[in-house]
C-alpha positions in Angstrom: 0.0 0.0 0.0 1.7 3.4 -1.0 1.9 6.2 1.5 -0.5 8.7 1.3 0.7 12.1 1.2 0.2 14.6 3.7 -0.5 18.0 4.2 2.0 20.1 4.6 2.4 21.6 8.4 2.1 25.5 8.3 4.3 25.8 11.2 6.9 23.4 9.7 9.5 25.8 8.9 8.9 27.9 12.0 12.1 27.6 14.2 12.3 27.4 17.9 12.9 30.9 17.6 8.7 31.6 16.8 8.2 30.8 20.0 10.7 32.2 21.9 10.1 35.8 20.1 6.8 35.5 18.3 7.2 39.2 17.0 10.9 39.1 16.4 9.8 36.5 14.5 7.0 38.0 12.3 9.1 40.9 11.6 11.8 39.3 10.7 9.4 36.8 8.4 8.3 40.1 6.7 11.9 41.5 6.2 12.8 38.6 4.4 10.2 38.6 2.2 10.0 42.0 1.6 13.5 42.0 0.9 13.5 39.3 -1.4 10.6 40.5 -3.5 12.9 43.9 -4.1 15.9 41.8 -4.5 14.1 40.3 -7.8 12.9 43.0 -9.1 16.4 45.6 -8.5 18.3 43.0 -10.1 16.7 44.0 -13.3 18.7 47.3 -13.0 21.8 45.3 -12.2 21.5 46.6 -8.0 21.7 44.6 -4.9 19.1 45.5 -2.1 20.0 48.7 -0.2 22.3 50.1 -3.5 18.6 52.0 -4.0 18.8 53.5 -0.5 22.1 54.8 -1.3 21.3 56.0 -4.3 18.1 57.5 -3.3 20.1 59.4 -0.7 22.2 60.8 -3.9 19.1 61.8 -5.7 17.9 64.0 -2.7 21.6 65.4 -2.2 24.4 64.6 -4.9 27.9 64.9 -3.4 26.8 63.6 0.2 29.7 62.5 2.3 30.5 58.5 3.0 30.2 59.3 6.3 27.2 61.1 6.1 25.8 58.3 3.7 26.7 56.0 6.9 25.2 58.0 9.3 21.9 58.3 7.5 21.5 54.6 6.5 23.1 53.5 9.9 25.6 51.5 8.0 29.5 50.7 9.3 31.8 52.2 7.7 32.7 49.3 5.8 29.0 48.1 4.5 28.8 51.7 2.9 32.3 51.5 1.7 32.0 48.4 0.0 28.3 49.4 -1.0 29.9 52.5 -2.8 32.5 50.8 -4.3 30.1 48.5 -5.9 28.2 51.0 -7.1 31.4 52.7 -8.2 32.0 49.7 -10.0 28.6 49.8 -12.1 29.8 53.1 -13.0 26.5 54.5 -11.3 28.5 57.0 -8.6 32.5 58.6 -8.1 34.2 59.3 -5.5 36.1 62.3 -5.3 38.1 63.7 -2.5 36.3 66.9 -0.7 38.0 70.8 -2.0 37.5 71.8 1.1 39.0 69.0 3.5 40.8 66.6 1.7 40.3 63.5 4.0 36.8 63.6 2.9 35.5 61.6 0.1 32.4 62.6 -1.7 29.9 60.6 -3.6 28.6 61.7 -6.6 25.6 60.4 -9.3 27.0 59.6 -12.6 24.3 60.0 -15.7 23.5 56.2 -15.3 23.1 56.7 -11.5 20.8 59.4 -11.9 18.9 57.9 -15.0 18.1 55.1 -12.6 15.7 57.3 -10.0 12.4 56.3 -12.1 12.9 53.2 -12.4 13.4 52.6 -8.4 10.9 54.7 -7.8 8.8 52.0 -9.9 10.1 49.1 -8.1 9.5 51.0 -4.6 5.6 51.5 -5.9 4.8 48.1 -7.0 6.6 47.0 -3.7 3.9 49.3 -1.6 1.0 47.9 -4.0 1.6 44.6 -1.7 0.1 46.1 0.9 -3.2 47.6 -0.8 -5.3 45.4 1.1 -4.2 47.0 4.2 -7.2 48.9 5.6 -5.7 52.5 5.4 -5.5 52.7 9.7 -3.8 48.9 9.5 -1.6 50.5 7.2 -1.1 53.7 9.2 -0.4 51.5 12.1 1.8 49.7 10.8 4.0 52.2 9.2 4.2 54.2 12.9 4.8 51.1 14.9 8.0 50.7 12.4 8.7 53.9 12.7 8.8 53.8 16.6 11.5 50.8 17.0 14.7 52.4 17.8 17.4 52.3 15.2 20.6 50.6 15.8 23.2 53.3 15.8 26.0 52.4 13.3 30.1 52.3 14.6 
């Protein structure tokens, strides 16, 4: 008699950890995702998730400090360093050393970094239509309670 198959348990890939930290949990559960979902659809403009962030920063201010890039991501210095480079590498952004104090280096948009604002700002919108079914207070709610968790501060 062959096995019959069974139904796959929902909790089945919950670790320990669900239970220790049910919201940890969730919230981590929904990073993931979330961050997957972008993953796919930046790689279509050849970025890694959190590039955008950087960049997005750029497109507000062009010639921002790494430091300052850091300091408003709430990166260490080397996640944004290598994160720059990268993008460096993609030929999206320079550096350049500051006129006015040399031990700075600024980062600047090239065309293709700046030609790639729309695009994002695509991505980020179908990202947000995800949570369309959110009654608009859920969705309220949810955005302030993210809001309210404390942000790690960055070395």
């Amino acid at each position: 008699m062959a096995a019959q198959p069974t139904t796959p348990d929902p909790d089945e890939h919950r670790s320990v950890l669900a239970d220790v930290a049910p919201v940890s949990w969730a919230v981590m559960q929904l990073a993931h995702t979330q961050r997957a979902l972008a993953a796919q659809r930046l790689a279509t403009l050849g970025l890694f998730p959190g590039q955008e962030l950087v960049l997005a920063h750029l497109w507000t201010v062009d010639g921002r400090s790494q430091k300052e890039l850091r300091c408003l991501l709430g990166l260490d210095h080397s996640t944004i360093a290598k994160s720059v480079q990268r993008l460096e590498k993609a030929g999206l952004v320079r550096r350049e050393r500051s006129a006015a104090d040399g031990r700075v280096t600024l980062v600047r948009l090239t065309d293709a970094g700046r030609a790639l604002e729309e695009p994002v700002r695509r991505i980020w919108e179908e990202l947000e239509t995800r949570w369309a079914h959110l009654a608009p207070e859920d969705a309220d709610r949810l955005t302030s309670l993210a809001r309210s968790l404390p942000t790690p501060t960055a070395d």
